[in-house]
PASEBA-1860 file (N, C-alpha, C; in nm, 3 decimals):
! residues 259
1> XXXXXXXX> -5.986/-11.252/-7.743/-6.034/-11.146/-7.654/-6.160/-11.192/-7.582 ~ -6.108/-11.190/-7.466/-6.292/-11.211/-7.363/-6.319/-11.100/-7.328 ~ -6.468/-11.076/-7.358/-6.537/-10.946/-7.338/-6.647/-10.988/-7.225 ~ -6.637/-10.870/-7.135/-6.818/-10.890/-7.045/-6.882/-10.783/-7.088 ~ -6.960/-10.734/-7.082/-7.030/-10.600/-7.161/-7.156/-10.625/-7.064 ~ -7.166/-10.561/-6.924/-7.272/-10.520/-6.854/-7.332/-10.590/-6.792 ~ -7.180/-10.679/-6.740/-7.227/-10.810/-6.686/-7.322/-10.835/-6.517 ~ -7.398/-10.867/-6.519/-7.464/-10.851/-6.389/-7.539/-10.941/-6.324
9> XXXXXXXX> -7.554/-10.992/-6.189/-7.625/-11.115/-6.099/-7.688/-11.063/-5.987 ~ -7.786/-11.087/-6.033/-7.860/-11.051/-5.906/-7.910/-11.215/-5.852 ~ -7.993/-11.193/-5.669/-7.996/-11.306/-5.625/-8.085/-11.265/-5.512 ~ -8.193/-11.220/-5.562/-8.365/-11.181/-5.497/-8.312/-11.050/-5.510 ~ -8.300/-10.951/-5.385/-8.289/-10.831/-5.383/-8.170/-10.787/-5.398 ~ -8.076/-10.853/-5.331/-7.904/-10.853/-5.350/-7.853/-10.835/-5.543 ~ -7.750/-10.764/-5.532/-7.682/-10.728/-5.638/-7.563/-10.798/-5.611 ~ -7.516/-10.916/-5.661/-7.392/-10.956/-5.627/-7.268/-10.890/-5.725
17> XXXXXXXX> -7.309/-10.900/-5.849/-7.241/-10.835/-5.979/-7.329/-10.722/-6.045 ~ -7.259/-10.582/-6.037/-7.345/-10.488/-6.124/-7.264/-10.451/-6.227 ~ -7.311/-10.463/-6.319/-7.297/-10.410/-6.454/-7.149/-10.433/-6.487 ~ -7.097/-10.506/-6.482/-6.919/-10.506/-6.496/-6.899/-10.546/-6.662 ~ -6.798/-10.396/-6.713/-6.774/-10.426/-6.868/-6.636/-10.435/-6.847 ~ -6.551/-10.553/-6.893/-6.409/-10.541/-6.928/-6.379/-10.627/-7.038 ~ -6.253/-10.613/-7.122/-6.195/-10.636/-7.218/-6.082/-10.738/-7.143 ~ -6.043/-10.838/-7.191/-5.935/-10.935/-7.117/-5.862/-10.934/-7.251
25> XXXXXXXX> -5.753/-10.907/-7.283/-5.693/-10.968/-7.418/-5.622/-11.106/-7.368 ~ -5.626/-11.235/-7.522/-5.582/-11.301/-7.517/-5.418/-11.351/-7.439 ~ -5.456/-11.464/-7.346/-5.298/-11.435/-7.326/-5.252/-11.332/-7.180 ~ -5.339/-11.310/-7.109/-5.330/-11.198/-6.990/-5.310/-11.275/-6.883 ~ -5.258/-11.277/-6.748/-5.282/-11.316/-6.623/-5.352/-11.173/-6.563 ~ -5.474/-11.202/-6.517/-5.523/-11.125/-6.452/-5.557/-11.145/-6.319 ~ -5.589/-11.094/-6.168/-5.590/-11.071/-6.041/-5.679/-10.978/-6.033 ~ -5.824/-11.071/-5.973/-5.922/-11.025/-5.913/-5.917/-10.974/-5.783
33> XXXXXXXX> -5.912/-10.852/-5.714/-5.929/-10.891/-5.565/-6.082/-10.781/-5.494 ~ -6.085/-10.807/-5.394/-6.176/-10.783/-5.304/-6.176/-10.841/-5.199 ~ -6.271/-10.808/-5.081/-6.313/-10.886/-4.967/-6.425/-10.948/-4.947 ~ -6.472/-11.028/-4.919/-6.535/-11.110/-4.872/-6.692/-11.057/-4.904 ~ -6.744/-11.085/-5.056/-6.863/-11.049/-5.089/-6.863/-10.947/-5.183 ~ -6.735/-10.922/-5.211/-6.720/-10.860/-5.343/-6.771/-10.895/-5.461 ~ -6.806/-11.024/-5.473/-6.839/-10.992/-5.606/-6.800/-11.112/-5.725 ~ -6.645/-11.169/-5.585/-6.543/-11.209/-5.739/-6.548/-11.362/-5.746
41> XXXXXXXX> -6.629/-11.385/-5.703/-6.628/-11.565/-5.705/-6.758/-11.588/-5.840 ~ -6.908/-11.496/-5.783/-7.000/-11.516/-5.903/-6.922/-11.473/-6.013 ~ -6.884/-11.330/-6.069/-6.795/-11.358/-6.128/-6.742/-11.416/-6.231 ~ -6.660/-11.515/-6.177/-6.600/-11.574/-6.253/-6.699/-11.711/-6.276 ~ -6.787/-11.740/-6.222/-6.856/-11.825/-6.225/-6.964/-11.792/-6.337 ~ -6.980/-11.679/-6.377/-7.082/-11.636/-6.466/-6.984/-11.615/-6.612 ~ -6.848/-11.652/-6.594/-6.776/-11.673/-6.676/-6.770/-11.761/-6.769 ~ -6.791/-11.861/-6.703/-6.789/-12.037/-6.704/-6.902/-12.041/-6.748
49> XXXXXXXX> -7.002/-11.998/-6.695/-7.173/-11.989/-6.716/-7.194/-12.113/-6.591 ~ -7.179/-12.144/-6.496/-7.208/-12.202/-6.369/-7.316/-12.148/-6.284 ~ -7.312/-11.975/-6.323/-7.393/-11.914/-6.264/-7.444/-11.838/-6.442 ~ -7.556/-11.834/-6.409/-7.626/-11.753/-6.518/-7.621/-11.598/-6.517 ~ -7.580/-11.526/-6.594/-7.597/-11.349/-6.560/-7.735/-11.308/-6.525 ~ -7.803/-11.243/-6.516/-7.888/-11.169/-6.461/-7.941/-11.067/-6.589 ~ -7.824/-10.993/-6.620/-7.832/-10.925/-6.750/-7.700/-10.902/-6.766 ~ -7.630/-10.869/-6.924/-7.521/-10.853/-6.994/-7.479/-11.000/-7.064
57> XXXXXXXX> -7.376/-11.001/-7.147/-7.334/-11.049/-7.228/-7.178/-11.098/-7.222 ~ -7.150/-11.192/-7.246/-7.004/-11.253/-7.228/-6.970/-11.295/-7.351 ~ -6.924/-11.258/-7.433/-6.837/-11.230/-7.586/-6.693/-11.315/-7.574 ~ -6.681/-11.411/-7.632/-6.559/-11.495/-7.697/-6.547/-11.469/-7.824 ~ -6.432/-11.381/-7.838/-6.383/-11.366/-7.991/-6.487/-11.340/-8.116 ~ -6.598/-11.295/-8.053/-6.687/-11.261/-8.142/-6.815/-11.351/-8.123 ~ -6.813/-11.427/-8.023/-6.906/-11.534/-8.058/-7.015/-11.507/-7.881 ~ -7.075/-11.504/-7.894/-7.204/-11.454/-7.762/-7.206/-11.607/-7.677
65> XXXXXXXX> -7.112/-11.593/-7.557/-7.120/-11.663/-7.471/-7.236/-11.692/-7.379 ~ -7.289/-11.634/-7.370/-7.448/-11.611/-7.293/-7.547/-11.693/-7.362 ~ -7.527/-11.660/-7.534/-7.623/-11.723/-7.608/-7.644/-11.915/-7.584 ~ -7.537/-11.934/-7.589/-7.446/-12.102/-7.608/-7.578/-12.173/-7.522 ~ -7.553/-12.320/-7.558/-7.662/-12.351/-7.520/-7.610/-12.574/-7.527 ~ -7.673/-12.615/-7.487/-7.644/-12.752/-7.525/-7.470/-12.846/-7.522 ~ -7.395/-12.857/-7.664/-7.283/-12.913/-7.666/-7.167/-12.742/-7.702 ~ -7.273/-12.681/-7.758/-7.162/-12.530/-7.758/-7.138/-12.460/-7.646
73> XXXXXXXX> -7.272/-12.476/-7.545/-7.207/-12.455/-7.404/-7.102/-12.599/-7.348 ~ -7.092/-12.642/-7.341/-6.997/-12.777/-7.304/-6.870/-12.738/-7.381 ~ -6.899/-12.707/-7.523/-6.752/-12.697/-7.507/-6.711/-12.570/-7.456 ~ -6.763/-12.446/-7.435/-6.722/-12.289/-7.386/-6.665/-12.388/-7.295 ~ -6.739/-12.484/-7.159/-6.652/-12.474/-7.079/-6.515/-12.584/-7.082 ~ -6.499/-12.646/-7.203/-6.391/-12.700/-7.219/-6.259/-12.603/-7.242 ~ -6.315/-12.496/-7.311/-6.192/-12.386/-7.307/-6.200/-12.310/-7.224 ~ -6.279/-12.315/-7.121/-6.261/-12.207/-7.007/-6.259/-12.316/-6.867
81> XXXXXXXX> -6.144/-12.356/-6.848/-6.129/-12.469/-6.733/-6.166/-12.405/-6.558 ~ -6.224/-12.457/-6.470/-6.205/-12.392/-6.359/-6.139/-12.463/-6.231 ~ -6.072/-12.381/-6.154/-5.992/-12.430/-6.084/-6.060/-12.374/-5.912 ~ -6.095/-12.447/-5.866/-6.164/-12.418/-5.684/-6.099/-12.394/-5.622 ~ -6.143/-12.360/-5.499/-6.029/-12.319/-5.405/-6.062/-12.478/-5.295 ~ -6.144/-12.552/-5.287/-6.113/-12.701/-5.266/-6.103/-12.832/-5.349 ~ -5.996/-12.780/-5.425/-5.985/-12.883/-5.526/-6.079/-12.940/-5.626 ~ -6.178/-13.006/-5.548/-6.292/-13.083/-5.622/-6.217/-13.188/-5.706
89> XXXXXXXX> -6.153/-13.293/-5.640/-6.107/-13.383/-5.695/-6.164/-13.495/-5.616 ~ -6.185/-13.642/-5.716/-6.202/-13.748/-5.634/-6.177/-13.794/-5.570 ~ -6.174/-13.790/-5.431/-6.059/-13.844/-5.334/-5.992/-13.943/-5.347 ~ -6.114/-14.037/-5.365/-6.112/-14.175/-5.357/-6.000/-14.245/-5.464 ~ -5.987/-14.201/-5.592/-5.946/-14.182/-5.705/-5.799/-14.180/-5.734 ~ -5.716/-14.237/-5.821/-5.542/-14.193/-5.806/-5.559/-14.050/-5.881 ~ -5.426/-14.037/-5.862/-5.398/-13.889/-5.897/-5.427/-13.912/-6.053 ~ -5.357/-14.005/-6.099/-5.377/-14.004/-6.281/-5.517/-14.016/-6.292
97> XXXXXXXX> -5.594/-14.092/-6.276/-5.696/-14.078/-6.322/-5.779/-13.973/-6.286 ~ -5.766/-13.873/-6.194/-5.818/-13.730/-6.154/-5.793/-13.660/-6.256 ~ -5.656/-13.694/-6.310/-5.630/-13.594/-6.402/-5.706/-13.634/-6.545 ~ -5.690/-13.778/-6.568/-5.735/-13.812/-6.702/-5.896/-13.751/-6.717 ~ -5.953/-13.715/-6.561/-6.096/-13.694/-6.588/-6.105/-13.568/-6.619 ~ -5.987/-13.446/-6.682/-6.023/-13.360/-6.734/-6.048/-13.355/-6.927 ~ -6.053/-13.536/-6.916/-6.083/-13.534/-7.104/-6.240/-13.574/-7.084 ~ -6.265/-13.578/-7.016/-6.462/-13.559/-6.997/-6.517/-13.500/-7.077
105> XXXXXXXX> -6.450/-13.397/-7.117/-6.543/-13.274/-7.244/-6.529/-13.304/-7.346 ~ -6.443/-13.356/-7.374/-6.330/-13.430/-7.534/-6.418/-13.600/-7.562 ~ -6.476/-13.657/-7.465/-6.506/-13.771/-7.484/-6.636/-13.861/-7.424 ~ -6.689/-13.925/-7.527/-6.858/-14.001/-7.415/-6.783/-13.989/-7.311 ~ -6.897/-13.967/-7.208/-6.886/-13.998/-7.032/-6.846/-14.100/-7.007 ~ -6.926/-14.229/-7.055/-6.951/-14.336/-6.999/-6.818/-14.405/-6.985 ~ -6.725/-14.385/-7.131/-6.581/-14.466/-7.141/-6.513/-14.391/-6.980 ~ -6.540/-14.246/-7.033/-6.441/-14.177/-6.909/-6.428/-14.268/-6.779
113> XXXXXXXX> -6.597/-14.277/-6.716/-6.658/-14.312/-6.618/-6.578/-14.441/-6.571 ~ -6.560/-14.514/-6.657/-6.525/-14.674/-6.636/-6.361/-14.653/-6.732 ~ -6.304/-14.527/-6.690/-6.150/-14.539/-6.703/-6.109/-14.614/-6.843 ~ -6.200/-14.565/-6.930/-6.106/-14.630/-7.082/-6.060/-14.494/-7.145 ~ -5.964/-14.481/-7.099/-5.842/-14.394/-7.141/-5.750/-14.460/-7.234 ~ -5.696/-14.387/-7.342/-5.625/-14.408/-7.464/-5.502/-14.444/-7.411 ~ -5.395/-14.469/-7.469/-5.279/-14.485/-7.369/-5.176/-14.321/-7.455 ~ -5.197/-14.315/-7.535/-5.186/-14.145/-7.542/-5.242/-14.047/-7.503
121> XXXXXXXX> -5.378/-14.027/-7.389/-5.448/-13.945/-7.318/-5.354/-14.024/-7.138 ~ -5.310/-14.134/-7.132/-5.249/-14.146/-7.050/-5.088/-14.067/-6.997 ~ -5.053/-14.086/-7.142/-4.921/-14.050/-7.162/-4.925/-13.906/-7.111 ~ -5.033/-13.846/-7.152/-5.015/-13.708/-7.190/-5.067/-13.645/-7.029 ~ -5.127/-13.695/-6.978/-5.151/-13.701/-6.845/-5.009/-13.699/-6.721 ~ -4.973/-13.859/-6.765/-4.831/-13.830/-6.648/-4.738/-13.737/-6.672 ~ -4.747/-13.700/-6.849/-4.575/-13.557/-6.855/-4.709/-13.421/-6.803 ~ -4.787/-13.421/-6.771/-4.873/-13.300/-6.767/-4.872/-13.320/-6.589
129> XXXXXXXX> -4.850/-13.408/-6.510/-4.806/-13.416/-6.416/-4.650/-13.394/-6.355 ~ -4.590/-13.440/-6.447/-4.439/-13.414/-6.450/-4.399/-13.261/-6.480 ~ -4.477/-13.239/-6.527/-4.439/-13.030/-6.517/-4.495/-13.007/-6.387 ~ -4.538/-13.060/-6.309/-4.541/-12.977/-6.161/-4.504/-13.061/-6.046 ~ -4.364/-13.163/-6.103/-4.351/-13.228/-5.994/-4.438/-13.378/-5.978 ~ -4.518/-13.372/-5.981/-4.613/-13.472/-5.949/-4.635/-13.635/-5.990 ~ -4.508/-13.661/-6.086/-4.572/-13.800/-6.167/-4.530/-13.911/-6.045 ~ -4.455/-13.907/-5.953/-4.402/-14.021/-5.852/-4.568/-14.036/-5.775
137> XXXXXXXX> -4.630/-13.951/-5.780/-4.758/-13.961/-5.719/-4.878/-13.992/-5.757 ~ -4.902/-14.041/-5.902/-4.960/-14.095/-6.018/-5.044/-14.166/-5.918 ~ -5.025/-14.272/-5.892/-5.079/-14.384/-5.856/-5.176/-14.403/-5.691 ~ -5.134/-14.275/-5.611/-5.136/-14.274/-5.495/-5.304/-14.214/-5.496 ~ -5.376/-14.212/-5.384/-5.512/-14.217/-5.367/-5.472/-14.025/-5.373 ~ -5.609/-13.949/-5.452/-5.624/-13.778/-5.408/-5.608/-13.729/-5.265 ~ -5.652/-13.816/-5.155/-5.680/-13.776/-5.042/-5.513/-13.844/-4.971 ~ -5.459/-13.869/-5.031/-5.304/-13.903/-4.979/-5.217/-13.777/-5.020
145> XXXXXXXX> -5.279/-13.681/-5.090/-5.156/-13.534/-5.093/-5.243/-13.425/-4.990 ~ -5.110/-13.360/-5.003/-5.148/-13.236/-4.982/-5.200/-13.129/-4.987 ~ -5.225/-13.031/-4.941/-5.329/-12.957/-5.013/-5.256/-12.856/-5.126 ~ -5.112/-12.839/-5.111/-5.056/-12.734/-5.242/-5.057/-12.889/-5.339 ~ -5.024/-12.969/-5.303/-5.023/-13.120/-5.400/-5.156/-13.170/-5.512 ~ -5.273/-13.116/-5.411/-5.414/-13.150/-5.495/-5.460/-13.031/-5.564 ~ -5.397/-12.887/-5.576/-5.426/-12.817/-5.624/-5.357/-12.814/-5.754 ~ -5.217/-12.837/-5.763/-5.133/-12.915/-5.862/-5.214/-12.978/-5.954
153> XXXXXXXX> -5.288/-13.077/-5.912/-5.345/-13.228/-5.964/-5.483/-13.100/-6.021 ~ -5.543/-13.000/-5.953/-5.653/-13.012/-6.037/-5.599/-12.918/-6.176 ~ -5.521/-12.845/-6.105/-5.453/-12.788/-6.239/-5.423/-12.878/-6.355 ~ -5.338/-12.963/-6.343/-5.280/-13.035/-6.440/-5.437/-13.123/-6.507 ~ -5.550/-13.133/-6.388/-5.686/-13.195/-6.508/-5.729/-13.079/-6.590 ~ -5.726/-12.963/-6.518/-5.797/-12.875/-6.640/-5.697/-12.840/-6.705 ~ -5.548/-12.885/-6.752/-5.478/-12.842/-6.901/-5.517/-13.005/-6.963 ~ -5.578/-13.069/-6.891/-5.596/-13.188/-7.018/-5.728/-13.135/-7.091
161> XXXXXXXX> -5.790/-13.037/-7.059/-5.949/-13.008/-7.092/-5.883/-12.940/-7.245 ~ -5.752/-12.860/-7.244/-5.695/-12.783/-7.342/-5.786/-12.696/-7.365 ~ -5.770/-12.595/-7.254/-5.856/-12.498/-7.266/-5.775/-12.343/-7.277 ~ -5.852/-12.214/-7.309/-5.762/-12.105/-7.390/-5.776/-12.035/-7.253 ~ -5.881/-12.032/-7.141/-5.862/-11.975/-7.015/-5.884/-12.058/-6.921 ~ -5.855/-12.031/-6.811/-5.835/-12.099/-6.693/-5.849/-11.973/-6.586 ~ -5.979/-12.057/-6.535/-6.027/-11.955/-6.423/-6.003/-12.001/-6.314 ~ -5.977/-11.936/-6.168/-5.894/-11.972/-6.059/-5.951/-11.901/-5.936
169> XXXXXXXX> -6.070/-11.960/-5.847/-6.160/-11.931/-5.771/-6.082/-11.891/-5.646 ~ -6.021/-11.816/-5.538/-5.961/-11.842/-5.463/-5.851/-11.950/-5.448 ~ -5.780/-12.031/-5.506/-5.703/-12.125/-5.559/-5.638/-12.127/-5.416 ~ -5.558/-12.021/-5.348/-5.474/-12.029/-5.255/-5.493/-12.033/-5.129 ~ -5.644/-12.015/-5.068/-5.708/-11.926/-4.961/-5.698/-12.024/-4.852 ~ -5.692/-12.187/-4.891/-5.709/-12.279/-4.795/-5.574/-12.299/-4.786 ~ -5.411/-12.269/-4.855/-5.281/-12.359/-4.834/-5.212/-12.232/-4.716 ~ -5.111/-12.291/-4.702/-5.023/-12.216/-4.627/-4.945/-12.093/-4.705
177> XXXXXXXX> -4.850/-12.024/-4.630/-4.762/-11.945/-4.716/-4.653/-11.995/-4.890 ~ -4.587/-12.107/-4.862/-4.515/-12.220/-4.887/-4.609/-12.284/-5.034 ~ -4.697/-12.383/-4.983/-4.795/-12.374/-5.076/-4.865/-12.313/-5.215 ~ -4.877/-12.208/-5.156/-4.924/-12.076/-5.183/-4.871/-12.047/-5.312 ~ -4.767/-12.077/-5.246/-4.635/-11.996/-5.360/-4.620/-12.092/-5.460 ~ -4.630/-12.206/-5.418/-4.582/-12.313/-5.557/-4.694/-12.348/-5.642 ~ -4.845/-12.295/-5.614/-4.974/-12.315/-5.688/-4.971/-12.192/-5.760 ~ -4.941/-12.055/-5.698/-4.951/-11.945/-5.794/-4.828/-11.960/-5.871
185> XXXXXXXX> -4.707/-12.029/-5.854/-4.620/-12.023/-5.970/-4.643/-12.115/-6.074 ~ -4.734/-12.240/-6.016/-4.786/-12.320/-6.127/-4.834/-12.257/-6.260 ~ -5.008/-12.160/-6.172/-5.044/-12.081/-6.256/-4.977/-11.986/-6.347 ~ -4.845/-11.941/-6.303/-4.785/-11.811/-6.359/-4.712/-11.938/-6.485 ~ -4.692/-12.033/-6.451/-4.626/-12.081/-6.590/-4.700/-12.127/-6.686 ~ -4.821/-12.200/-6.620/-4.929/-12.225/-6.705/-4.923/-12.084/-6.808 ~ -4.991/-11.987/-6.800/-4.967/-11.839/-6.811/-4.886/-11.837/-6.954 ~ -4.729/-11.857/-6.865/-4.609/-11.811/-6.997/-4.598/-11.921/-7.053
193> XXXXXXXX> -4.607/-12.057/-7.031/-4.585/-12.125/-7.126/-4.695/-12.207/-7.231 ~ -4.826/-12.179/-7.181/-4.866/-12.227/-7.226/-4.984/-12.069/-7.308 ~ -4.978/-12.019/-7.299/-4.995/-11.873/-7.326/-5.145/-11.874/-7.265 ~ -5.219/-11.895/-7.163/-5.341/-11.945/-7.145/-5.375/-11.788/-7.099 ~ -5.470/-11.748/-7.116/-5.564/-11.601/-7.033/-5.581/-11.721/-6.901 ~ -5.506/-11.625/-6.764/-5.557/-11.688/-6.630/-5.611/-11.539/-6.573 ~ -5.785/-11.567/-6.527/-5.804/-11.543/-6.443/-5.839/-11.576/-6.279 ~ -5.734/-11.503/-6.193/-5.761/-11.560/-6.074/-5.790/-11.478/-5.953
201> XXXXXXXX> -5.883/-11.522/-5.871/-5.913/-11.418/-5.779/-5.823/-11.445/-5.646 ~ -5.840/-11.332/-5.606/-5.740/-11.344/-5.467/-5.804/-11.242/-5.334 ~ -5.723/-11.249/-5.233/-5.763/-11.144/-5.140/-5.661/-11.078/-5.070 ~ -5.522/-11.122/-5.141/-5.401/-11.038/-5.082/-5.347/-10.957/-5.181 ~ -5.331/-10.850/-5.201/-5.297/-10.785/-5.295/-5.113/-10.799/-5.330 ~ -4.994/-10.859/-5.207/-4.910/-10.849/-5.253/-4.886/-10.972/-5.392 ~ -4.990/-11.111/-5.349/-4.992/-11.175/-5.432/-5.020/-11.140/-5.560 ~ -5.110/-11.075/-5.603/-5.156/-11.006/-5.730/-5.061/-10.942/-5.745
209> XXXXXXXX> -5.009/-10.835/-5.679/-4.889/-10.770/-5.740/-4.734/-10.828/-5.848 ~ -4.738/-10.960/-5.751/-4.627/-11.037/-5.768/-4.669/-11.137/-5.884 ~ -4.768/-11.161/-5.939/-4.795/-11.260/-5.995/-4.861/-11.202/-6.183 ~ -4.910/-11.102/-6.132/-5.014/-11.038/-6.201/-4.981/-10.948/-6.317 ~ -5.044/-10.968/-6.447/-4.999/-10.846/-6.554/-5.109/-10.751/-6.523 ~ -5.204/-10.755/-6.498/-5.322/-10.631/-6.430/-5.381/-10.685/-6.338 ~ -5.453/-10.611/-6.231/-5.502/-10.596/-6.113/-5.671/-10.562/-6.089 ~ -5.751/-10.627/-6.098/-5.926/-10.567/-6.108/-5.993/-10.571/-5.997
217> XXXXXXXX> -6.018/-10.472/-5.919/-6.044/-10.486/-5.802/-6.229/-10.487/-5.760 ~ -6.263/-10.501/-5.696/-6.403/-10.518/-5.698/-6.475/-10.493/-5.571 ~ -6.566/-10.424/-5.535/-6.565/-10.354/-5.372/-6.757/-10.348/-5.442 ~ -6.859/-10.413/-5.353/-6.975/-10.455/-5.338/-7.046/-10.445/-5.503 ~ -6.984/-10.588/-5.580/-7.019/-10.613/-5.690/-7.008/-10.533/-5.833 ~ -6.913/-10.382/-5.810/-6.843/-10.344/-5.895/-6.685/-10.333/-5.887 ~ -6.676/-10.292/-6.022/-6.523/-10.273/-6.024/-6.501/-10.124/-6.015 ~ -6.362/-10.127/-5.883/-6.352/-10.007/-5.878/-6.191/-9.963/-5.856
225> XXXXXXXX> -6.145/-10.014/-5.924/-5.950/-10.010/-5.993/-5.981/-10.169/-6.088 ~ -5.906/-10.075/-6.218/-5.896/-10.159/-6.345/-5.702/-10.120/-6.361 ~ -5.628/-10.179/-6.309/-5.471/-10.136/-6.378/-5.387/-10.259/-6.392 ~ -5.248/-10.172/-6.405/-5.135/-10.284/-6.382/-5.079/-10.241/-6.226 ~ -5.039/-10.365/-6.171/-4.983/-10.336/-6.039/-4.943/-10.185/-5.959 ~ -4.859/-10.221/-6.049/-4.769/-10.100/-5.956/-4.841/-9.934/-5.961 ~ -4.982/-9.934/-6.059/-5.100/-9.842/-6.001/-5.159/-9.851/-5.842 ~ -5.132/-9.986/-5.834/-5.241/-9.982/-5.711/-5.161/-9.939/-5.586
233> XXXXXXXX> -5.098/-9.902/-5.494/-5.051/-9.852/-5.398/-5.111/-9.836/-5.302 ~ -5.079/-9.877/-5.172/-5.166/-9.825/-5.087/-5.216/-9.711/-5.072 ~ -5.200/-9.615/-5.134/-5.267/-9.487/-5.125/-5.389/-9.509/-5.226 ~ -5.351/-9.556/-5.336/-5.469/-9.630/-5.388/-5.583/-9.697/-5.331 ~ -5.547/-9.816/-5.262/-5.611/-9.894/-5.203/-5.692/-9.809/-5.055 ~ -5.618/-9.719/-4.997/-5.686/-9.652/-4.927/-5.841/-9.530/-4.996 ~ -5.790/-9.492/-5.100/-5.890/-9.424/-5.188/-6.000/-9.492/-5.200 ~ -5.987/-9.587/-5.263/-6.049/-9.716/-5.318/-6.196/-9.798/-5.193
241> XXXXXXXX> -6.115/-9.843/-5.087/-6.165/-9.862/-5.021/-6.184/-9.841/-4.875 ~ -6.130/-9.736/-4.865/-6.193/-9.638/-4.746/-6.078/-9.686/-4.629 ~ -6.023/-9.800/-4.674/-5.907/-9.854/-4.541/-5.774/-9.881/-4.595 ~ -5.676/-9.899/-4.503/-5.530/-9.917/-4.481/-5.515/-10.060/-4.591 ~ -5.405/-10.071/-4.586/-5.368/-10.219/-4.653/-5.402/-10.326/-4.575 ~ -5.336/-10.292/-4.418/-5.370/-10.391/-4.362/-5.466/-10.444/-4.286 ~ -5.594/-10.310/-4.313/-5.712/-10.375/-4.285/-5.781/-10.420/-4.372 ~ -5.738/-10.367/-4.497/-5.802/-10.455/-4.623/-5.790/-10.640/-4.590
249> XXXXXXXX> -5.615/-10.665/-4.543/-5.649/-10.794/-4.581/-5.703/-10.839/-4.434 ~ -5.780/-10.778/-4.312/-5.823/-10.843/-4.238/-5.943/-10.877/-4.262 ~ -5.984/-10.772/-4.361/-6.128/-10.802/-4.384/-6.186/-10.916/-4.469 ~ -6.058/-10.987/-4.558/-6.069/-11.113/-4.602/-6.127/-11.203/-4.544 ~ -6.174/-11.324/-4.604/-6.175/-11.418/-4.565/-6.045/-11.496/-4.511 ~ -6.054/-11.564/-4.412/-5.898/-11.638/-4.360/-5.949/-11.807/-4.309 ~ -5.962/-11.860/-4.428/-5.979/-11.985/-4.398/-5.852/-12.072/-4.329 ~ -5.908/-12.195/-4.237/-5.809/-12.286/-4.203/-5.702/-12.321/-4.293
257> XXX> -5.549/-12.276/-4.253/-5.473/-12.360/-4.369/-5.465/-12.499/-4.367 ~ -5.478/-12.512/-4.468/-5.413/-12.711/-4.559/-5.275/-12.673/-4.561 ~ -5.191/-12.795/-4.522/-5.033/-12.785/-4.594/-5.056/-12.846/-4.687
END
């Protein structure tokens, strides 16, 4: 169970996150949404502890995430993997070894650094590529795929981290329709097969609908719809936030697509 209990960021006078308490049970796909300053990127970033709270508390199974400090923070974020919405992979780099660099948390830097990988952290790398397609591309430079292709690749580094959640920053916001679809089904299997708590934020709600076991919506740094899908309705969403569906998603962000 991940708990936030009054979680909050401030950033001088701005309130980015106020007071947000929720319960995640183990094992959930959850769907953040909002528009553009909602809220949901710190967030999840104060999840990770990337960003520091302000005030409140982040609870793992009993254990005070906030408190962590040193190699117990290092490992929180070995079990809580994060996934960008620009990859953050080495370009320069083959795909395997992008991926092998999600045993960084598991192992000295320095071996990582200079690629002394086990040949069973190898192994386990190319079939962890081979669940999404990807092992013919092992070898090929990061900046030689695509953009649903490198989102793949960062996925598959943070299940080498073997982590119990996997957080998912805008993941889709830069690919196309097409894309789109084959990174959130990544996630959705990650999800069922690997039983991982995914949280991921978004800004289209049919995606959350379609993808999602609950829906947390977030409108100027609170939450304001906690359900399962098929609660939220546009009549909902009109309640909620004062507009139509389809000005909700204009009010998104609409970055350049990557194929």
């Amino acid at each position: 169970m991940l708990e936030l209990q009054g979680l909050t960021r401030r950033f001088g006078a701005r309130t980015a996150v106020s007071a947000v308490t929720l319960a995640i049970p183990a094992g959930q796909m959850v769907g953040v949404i909002g528009r553009s300053g909602a809220g949901k990127s710190t967030l999840l970033r104060m999840i990770n502890r990337l960003t520091e709270p302000s005030e409140g508390r982040i609870v793992a199974d009993g254990r005070d995430v906030t408190a962590m400090r040193g190699r117990a923070l290092r490992g929180w974020r070995a079990e809580c993997a994060m996934i960008f919405q620009q990859f953050n992979l080495v370009q320069r780099l083959d795909v395997l070894t992008n991926v092998l660099l999600g045993r960084l948390y598991h192992r000295p830097t320095i071996s990582s650094l200079f690629k002394r990988f086990t040949a069973e952290e190898r192994a386990q790398a190319l079939a962890t590529l081979d669940r999404f397609d990807l092992a013919e591309q092992a070898l090929q430079r990061a900046d030689t795929l695509s953009g649903g292709q490198q989102q793949r690749v960062a996925i598959a580094r943070a299940l080498m981290q073997k982590p119990r959640i996997m957080l998912a920053d805008e993941p889709i916001a830069s690919l196309d329709p097409r894309n789109a679809t084959v990174v959130m089904e990544a996630l959705a299997r990650v999800n069922r097969e690997d039983g991982l708590t995914v949280i991921v934020n978004l800004h289209h709600l049919d995606t959350a609908r379609r993808y999602c076991d609950r829906i947390i919506a977030m409108d100027a740094g609170r939450v304001v719809f906690d359900g399962p899908p098929a609660e939220l309705t546009a009549e909902r969403v009109r309640d909620v936030y004062g507009v139509a569906e389809d000005e909700f998603h204009e009010g998104a962000e609409t970055p350049a697509l990557v194929a």
